[in-house]
C-alpha positions as CSV (number, residue, x, y, z in Angstrom):
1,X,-15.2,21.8,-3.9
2,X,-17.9,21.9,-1.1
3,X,-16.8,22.2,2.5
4,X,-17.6,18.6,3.2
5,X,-15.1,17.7,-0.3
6,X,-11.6,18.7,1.5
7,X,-11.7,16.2,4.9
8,X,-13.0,13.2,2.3
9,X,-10.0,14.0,0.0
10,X,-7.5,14.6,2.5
11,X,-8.6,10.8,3.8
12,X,-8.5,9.7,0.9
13,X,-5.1,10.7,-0.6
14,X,-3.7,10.0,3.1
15,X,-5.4,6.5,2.7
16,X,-3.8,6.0,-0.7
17,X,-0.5,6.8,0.0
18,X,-0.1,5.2,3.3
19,X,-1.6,2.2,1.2
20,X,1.2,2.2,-1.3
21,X,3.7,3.1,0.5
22,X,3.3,-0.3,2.4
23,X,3.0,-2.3,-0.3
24,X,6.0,-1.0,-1.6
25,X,7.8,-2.0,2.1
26,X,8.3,1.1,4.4
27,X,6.4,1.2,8.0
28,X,4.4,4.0,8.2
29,X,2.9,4.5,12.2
30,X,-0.4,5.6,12.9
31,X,-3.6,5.2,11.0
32,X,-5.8,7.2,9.2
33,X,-4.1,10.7,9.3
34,X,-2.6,13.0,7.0
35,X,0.6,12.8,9.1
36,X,2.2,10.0,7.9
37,X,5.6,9.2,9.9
38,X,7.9,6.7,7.6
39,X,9.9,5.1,10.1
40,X,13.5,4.6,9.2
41,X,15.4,4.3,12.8
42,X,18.4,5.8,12.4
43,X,19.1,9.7,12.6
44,X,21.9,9.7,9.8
45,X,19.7,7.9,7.4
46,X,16.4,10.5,8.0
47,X,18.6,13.1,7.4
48,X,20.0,11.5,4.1
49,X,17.0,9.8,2.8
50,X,15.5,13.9,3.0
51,X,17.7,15.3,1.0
52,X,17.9,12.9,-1.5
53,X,14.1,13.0,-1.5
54,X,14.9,16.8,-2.2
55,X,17.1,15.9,-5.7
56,X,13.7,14.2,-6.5
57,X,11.6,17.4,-5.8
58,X,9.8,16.0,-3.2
59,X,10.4,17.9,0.5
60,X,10.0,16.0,3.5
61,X,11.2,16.5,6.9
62,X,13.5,14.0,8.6
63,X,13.4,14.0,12.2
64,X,15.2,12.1,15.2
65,X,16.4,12.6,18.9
66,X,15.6,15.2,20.3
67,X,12.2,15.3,18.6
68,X,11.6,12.2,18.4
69,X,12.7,9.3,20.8
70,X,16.3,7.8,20.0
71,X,16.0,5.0,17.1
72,X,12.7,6.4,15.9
73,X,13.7,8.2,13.4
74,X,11.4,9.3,10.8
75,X,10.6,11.2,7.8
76,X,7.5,13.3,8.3
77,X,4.8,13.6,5.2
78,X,1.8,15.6,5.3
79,X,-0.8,14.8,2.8
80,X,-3.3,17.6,1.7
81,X,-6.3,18.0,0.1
82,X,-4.2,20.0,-3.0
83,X,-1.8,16.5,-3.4
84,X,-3.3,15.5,-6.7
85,X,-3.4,11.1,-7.2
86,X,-0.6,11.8,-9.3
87,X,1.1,13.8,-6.8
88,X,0.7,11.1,-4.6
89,X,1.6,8.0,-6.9
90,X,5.1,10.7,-8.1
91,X,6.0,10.6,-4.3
92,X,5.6,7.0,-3.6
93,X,7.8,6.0,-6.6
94,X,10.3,8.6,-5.1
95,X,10.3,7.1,-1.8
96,X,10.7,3.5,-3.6
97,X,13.9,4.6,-5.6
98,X,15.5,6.5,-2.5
99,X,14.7,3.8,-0.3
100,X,16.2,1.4,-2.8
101,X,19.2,3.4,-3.4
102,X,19.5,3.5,0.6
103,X,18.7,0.1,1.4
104,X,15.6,0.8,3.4
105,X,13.9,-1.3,1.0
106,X,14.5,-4.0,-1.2
């Protein structure tokens, strides 16, 4: 990869999972970045929803109050120019089952 590849994949993979991940239901905040906050709300259920993301092999980072303001609750996902389209497409439909499981999502 060139110099010039690495920002055009990160926006790409960043573009493609924010993409999914909305079609699939969740709020993601922001636009066009490889931070992509999924909003959840509550602190309890950003905490749970990131370990069970764990058991699928995936790690994210929940946060809430005090990082975050109370009832924005998140879990924090950094895309990278390394994530792979299956990469990206394996941690959708892992956020999809969790978020089922959960109830964050229908």
């Amino acid at each position: 990869m060139d110099n010039s590849e690495y920002p055009d994949r990160v926006h790409t993979n960043a573009k493609r999972f924010r993409s999914k991940m909305k079609d699939v239901g969740f709020t993601i905040i922001g636009d066009d970045h490889p931070i992509c906050p999924v909003m959840l709300g509550d602190a309890r259920l950003a905490s749970v929803f990131a370990d069970e993301m764990l058991n699928q092999g995936i790690y994210v980072i929940g946060f809430s109050y005090p990082v975050v303001p109370k009832g924005k609750a998140r879990i924090r996902v950094q895309v990278s120019a390394a994530h792979t389209i299956e990469d990206i497409d394996f941690t959708v439909d892992a956020f999809a089952s969790v978020g089922k499981k959960l109830g964050v999502i229908n």
